[in-house]
Biopython code that builds the backbone (N, CA, C, O; Angstrom):
import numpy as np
from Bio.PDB.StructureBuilder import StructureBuilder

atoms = [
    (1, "UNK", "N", (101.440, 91.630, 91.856)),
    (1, "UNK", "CA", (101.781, 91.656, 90.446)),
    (1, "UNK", "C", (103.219, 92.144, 90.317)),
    (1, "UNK", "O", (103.689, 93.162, 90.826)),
    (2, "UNK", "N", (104.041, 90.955, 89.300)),
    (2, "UNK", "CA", (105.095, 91.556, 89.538)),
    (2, "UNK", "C", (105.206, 92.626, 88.018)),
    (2, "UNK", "O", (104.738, 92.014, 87.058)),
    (3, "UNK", "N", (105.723, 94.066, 87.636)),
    (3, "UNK", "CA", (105.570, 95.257, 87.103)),
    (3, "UNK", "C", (106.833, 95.686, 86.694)),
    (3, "UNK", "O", (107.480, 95.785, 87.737)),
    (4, "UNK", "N", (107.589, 96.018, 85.682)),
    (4, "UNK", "CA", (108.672, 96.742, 85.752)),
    (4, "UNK", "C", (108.446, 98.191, 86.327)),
    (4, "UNK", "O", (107.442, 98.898, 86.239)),
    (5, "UNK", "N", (109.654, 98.438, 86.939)),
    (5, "UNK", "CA", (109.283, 100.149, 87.217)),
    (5, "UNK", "C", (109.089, 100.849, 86.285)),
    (5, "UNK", "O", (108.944, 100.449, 85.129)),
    (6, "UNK", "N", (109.051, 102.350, 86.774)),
    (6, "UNK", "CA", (108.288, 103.696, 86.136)),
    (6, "UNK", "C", (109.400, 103.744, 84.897)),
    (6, "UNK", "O", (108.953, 104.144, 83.821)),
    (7, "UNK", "N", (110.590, 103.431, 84.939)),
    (7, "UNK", "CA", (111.786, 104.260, 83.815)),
    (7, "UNK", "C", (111.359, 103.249, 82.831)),
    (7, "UNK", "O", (111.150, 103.690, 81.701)),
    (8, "UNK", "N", (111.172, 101.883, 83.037)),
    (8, "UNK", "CA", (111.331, 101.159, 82.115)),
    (8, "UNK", "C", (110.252, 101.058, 81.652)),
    (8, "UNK", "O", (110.385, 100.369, 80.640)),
    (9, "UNK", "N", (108.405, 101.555, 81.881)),
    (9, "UNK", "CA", (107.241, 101.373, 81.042)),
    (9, "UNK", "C", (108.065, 102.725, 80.062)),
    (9, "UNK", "O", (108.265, 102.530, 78.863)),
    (10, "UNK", "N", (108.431, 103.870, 80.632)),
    (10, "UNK", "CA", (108.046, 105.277, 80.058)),
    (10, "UNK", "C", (109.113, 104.776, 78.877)),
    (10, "UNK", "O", (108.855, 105.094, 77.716)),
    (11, "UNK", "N", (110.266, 104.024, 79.156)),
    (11, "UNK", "CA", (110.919, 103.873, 77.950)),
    (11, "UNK", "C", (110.553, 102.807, 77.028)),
    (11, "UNK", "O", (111.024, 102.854, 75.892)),
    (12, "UNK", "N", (109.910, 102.015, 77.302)),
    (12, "UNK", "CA", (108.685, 101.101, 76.282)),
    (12, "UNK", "C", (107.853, 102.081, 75.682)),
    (12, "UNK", "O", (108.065, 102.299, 74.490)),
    (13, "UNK", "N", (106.854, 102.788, 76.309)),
    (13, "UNK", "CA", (105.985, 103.640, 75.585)),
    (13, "UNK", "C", (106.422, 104.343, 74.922)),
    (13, "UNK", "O", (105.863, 104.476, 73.833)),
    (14, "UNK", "N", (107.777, 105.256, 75.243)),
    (14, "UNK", "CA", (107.885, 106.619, 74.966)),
    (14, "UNK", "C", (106.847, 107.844, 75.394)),
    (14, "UNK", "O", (106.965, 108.853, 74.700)),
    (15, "UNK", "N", (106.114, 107.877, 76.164)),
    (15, "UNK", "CA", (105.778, 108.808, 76.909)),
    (15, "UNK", "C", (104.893, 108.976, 78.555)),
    (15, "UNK", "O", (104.201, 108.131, 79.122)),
    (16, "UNK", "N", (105.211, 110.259, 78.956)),
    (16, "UNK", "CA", (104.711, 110.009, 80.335)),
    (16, "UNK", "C", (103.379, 109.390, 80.298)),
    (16, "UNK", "O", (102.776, 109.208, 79.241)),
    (17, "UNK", "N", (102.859, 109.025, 81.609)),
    (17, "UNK", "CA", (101.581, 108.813, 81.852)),
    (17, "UNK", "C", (100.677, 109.299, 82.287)),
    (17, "UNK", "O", (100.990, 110.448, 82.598)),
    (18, "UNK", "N", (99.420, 109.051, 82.566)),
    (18, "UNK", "CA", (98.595, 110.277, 82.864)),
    (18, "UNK", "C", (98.120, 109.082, 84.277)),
    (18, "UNK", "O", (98.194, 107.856, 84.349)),
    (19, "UNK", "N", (97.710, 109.973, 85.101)),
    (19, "UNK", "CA", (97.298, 109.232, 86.742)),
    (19, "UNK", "C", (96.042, 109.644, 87.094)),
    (19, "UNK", "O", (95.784, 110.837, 86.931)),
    (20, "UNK", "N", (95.050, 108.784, 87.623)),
    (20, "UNK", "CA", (94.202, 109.116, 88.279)),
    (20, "UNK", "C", (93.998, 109.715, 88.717)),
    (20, "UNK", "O", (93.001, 110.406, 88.504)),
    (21, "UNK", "N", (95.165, 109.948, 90.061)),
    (21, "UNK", "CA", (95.124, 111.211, 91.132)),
    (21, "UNK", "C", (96.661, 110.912, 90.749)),
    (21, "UNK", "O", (97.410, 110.042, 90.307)),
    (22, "UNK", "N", (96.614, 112.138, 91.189)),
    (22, "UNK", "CA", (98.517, 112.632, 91.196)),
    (22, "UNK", "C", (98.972, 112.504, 92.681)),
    (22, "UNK", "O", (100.166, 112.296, 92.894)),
    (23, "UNK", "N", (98.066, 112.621, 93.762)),
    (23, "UNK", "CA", (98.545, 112.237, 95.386)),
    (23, "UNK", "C", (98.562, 110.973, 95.597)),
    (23, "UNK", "O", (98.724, 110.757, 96.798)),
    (24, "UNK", "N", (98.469, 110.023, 94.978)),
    (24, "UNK", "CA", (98.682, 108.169, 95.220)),
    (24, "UNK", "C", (99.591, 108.136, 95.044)),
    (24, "UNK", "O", (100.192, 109.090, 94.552)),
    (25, "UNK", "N", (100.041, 107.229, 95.301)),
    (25, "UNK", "CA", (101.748, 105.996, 94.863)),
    (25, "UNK", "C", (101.525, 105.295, 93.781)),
    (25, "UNK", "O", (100.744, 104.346, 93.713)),
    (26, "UNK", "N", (102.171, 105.712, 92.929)),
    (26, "UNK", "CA", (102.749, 104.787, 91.245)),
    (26, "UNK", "C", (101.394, 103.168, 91.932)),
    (26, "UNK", "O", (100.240, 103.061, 91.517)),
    (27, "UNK", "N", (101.949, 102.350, 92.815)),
    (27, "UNK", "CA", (101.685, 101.208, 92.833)),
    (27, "UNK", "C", (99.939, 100.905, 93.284)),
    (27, "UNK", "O", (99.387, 99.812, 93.407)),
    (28, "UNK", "N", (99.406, 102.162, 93.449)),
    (28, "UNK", "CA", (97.578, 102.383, 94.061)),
    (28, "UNK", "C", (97.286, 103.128, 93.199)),
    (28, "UNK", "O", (96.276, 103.787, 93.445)),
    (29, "UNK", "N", (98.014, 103.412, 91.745)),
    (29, "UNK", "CA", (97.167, 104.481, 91.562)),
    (29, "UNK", "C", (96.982, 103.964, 89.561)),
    (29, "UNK", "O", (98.013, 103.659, 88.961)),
    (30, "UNK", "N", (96.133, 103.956, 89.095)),
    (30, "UNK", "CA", (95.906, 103.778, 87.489)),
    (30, "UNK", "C", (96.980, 104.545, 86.320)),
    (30, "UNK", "O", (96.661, 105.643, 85.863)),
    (31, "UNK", "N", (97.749, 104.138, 86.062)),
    (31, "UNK", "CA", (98.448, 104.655, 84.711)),
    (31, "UNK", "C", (98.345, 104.494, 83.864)),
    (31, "UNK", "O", (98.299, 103.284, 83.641)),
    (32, "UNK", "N", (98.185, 105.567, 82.358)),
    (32, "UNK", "CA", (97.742, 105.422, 81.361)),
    (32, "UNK", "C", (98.657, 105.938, 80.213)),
    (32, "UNK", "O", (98.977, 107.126, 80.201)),
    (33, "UNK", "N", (99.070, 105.116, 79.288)),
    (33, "UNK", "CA", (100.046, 105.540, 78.372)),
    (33, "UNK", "C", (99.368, 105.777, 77.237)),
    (33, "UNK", "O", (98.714, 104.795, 76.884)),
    (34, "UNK", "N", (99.280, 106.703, 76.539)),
    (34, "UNK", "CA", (98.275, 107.030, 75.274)),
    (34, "UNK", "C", (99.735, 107.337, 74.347)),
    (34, "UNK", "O", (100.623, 108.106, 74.714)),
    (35, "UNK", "N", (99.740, 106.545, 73.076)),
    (35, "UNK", "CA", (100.845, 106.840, 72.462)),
    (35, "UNK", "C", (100.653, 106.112, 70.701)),
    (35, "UNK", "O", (99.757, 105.269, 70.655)),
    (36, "UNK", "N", (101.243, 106.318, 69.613)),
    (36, "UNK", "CA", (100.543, 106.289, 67.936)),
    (36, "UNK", "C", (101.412, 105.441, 67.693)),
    (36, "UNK", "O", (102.394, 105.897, 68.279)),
    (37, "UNK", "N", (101.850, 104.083, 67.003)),
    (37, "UNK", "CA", (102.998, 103.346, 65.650)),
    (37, "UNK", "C", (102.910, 104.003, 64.608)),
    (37, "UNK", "O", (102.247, 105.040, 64.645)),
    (38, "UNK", "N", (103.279, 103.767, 63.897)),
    (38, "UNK", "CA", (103.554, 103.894, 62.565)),
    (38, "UNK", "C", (102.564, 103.288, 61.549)),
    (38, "UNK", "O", (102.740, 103.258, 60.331)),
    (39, "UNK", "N", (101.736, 102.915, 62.073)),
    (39, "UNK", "CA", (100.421, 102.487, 60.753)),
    (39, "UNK", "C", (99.365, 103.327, 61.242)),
    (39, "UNK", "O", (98.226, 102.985, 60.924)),
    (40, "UNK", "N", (99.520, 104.484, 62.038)),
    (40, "UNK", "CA", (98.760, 105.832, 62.006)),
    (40, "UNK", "C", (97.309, 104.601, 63.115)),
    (40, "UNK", "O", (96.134, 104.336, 62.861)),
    (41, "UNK", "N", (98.089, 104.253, 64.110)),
    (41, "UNK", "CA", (96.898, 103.452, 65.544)),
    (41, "UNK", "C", (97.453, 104.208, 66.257)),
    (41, "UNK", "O", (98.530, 104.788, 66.123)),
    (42, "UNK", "N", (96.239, 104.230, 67.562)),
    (42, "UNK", "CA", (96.654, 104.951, 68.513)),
    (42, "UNK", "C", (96.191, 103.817, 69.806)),
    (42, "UNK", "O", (95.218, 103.064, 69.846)),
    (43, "UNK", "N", (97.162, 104.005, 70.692)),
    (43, "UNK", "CA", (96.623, 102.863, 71.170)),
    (43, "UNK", "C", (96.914, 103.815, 73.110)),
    (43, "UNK", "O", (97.708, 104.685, 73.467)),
    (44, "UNK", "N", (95.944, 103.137, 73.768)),
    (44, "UNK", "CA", (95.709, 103.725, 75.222)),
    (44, "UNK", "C", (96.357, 102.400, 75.920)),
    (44, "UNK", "O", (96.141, 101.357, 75.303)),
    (45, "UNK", "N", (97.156, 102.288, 77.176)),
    (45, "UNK", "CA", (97.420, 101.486, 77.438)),
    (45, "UNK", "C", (97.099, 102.017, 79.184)),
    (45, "UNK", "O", (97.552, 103.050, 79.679)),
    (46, "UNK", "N", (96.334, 101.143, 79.797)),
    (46, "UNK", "CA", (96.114, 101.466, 81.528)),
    (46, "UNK", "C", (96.385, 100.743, 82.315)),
    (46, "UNK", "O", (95.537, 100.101, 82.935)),
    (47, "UNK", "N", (97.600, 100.652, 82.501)),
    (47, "UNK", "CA", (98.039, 99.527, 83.709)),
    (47, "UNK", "C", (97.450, 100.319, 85.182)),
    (47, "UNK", "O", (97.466, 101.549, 85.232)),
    (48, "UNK", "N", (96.935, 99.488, 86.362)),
    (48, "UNK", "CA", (96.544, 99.593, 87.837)),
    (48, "UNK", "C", (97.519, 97.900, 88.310)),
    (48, "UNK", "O", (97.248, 96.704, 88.207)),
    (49, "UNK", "N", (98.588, 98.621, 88.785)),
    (49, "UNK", "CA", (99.260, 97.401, 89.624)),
    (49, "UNK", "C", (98.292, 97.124, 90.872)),
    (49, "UNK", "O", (97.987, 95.945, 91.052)),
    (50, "UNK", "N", (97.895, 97.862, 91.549)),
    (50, "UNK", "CA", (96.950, 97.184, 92.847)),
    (50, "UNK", "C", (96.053, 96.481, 92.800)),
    (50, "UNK", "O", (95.729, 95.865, 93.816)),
    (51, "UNK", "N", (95.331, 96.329, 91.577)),
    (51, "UNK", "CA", (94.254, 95.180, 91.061)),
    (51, "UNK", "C", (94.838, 93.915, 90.039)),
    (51, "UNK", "O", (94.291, 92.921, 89.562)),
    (52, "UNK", "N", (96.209, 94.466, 89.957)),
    (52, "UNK", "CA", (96.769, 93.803, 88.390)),
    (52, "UNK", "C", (96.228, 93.459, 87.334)),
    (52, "UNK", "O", (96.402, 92.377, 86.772)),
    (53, "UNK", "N", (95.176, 94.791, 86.791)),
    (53, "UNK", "CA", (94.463, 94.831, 85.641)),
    (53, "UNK", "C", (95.421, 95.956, 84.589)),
    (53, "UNK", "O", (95.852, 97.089, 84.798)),
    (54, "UNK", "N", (95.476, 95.304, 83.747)),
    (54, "UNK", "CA", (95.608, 96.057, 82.272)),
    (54, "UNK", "C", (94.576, 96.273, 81.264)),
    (54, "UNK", "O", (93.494, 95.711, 81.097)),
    (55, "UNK", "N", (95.081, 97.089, 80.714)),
    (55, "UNK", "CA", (93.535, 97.712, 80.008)),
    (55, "UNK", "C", (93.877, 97.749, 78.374)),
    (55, "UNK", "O", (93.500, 98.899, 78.147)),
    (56, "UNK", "N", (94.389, 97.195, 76.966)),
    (56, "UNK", "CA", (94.848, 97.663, 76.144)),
    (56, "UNK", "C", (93.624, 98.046, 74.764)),
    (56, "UNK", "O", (93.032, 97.186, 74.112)),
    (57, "UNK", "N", (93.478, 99.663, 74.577)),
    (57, "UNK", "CA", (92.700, 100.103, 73.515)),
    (57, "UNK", "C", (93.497, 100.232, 72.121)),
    (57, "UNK", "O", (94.638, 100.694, 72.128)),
    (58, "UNK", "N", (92.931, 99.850, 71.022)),
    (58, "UNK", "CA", (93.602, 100.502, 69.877)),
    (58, "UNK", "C", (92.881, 101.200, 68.920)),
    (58, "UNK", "O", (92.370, 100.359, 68.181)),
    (59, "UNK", "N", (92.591, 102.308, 68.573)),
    (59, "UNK", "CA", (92.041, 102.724, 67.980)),
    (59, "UNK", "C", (92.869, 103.555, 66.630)),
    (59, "UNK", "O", (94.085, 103.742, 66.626)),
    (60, "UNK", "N", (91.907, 104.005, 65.491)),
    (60, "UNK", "CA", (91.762, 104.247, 64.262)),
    (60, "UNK", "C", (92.374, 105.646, 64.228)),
    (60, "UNK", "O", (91.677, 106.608, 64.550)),
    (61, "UNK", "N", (93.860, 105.830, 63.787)),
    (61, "UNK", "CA", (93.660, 107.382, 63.767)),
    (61, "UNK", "C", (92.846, 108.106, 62.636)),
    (61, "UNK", "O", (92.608, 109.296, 62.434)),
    (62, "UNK", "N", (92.441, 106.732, 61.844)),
    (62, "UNK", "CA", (91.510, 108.323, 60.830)),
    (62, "UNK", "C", (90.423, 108.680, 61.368)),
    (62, "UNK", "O", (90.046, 109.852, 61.335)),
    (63, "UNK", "N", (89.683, 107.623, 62.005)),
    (63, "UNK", "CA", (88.476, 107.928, 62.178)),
    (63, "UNK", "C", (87.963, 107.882, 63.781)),
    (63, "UNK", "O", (86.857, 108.242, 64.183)),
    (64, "UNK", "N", (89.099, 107.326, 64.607)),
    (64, "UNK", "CA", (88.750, 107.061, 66.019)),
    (64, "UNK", "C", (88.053, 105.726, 66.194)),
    (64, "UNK", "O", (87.684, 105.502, 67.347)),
    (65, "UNK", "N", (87.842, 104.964, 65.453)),
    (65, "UNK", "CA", (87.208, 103.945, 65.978)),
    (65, "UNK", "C", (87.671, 102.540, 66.362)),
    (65, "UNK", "O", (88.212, 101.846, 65.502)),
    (66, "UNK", "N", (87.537, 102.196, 67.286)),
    (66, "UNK", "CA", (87.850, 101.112, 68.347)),
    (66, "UNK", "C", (88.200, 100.107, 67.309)),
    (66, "UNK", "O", (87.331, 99.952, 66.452)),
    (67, "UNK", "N", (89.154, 99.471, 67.206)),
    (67, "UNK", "CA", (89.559, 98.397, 66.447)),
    (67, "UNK", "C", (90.018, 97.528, 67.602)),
    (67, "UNK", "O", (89.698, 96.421, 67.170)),
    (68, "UNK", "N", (90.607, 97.298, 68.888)),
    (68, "UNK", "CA", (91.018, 96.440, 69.694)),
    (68, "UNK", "C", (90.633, 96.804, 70.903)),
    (68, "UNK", "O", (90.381, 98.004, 71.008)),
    (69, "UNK", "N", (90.492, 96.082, 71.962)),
    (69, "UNK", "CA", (90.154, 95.989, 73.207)),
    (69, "UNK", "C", (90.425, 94.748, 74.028)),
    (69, "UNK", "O", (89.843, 93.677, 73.855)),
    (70, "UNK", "N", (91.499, 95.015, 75.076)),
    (70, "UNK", "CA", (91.849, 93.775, 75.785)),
    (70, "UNK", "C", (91.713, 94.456, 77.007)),
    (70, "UNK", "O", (91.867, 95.640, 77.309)),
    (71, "UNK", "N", (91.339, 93.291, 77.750)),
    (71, "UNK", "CA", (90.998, 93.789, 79.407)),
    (71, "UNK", "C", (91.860, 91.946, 80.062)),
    (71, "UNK", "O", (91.620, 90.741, 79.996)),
    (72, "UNK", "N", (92.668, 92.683, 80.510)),
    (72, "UNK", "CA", (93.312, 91.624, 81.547)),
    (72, "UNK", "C", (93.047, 91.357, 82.808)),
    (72, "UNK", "O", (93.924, 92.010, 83.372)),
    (73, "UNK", "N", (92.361, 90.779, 83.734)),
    (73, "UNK", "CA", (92.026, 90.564, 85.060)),
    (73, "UNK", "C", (93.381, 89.565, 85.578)),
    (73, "UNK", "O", (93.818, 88.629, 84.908)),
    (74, "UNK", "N", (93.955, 90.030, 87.007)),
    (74, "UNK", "CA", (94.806, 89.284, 87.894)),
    (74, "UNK", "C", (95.777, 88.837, 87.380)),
    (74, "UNK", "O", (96.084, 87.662, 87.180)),
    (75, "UNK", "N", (96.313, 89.784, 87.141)),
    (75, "UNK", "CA", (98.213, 89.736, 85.863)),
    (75, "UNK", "C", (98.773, 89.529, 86.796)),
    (75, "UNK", "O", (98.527, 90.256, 87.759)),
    (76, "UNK", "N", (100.040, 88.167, 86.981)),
    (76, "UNK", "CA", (100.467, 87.748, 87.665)),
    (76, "UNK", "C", (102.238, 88.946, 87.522)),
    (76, "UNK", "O", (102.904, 89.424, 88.441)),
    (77, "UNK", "N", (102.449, 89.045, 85.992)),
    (77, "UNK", "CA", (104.025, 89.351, 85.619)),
    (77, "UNK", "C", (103.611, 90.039, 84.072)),
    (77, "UNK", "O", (103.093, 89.749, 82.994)),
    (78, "UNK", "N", (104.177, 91.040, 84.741)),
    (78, "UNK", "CA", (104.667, 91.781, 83.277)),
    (78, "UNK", "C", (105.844, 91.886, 82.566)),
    (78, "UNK", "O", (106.397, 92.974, 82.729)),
    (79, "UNK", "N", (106.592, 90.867, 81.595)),
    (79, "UNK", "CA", (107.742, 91.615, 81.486)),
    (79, "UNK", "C", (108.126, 91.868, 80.026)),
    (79, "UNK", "O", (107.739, 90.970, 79.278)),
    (80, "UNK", "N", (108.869, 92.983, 79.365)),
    (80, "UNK", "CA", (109.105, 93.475, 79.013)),
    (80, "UNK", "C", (110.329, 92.670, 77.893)),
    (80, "UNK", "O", (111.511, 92.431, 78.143)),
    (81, "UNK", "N", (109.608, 92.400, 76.714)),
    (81, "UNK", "CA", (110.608, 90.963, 76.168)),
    (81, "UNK", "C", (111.559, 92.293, 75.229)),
    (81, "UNK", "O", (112.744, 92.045, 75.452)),
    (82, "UNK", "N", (111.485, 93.192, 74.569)),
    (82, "UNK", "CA", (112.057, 94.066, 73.214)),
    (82, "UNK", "C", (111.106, 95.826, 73.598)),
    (82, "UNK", "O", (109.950, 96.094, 73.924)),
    (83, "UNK", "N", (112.355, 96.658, 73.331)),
    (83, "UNK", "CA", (112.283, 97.922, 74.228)),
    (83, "UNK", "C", (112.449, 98.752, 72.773)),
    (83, "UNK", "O", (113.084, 99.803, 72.696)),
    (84, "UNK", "N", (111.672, 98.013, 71.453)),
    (84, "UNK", "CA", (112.114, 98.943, 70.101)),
    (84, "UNK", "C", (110.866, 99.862, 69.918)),
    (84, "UNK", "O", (109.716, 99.649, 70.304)),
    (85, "UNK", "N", (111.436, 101.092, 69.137)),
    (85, "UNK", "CA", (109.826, 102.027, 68.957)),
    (85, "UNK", "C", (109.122, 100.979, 68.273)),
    (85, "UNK", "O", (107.965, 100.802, 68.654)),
    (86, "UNK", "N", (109.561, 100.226, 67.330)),
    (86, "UNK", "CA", (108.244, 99.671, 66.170)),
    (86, "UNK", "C", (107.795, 98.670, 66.572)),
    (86, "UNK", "O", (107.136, 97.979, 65.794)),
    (87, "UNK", "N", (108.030, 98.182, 68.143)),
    (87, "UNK", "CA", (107.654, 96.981, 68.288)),
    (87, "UNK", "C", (106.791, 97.418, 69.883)),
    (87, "UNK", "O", (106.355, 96.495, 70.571)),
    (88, "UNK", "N", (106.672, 98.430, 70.199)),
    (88, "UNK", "CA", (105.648, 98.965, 71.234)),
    (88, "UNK", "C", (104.729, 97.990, 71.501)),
    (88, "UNK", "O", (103.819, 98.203, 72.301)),
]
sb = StructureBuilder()
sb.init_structure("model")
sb.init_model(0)
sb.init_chain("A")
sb.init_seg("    ")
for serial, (resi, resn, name, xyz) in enumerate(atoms, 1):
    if name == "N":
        sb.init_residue(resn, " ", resi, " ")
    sb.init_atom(name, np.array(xyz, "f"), 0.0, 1.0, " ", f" {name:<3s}", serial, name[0])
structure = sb.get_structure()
């Protein structure tokens, strides 16, 4: 799978990620970007480059409840078209 590196998700998301295990390599190990827009969603995002699965949740900040769910199997390319906060 081809992935942008670590500088360029964290500067798409705007924030670090959280890891499975912290003793793997970025590229074996599950990353998870949990981060809010501006219409008060919160959305979980879990990229695993070693399976090339993505995981994208969006949920409700009033109430928590699941409004989106995408599960990607065998992502060939990720890339990164617009690097704006409102367009996350």
């Amino acid at each position: 799978m081809s992935i942008p590196d670590e500088l360029s998700l964290l500067s798409l998301f705007e924030c670090e990620p959280k890891f499975s295990d912290n003793n793997v390599p970025y590229f074996y190990n599950e990353a998870t970007y949990e981060f809010s827009n501006y219409a008060n969603e919160r959305f979980v995002v879990s990229i695993c480059p070693s399976y090339s699965d993505i995981k994208i949740q969006v949920y409700s900040s009033d109430n928590n409840e699941l409004l989106t769910l995408l599960e990607f199997k065998s992502i060939d390319k990720i890339e990164i078209l617009s690097d704006k906060r409102e367009e996350s």
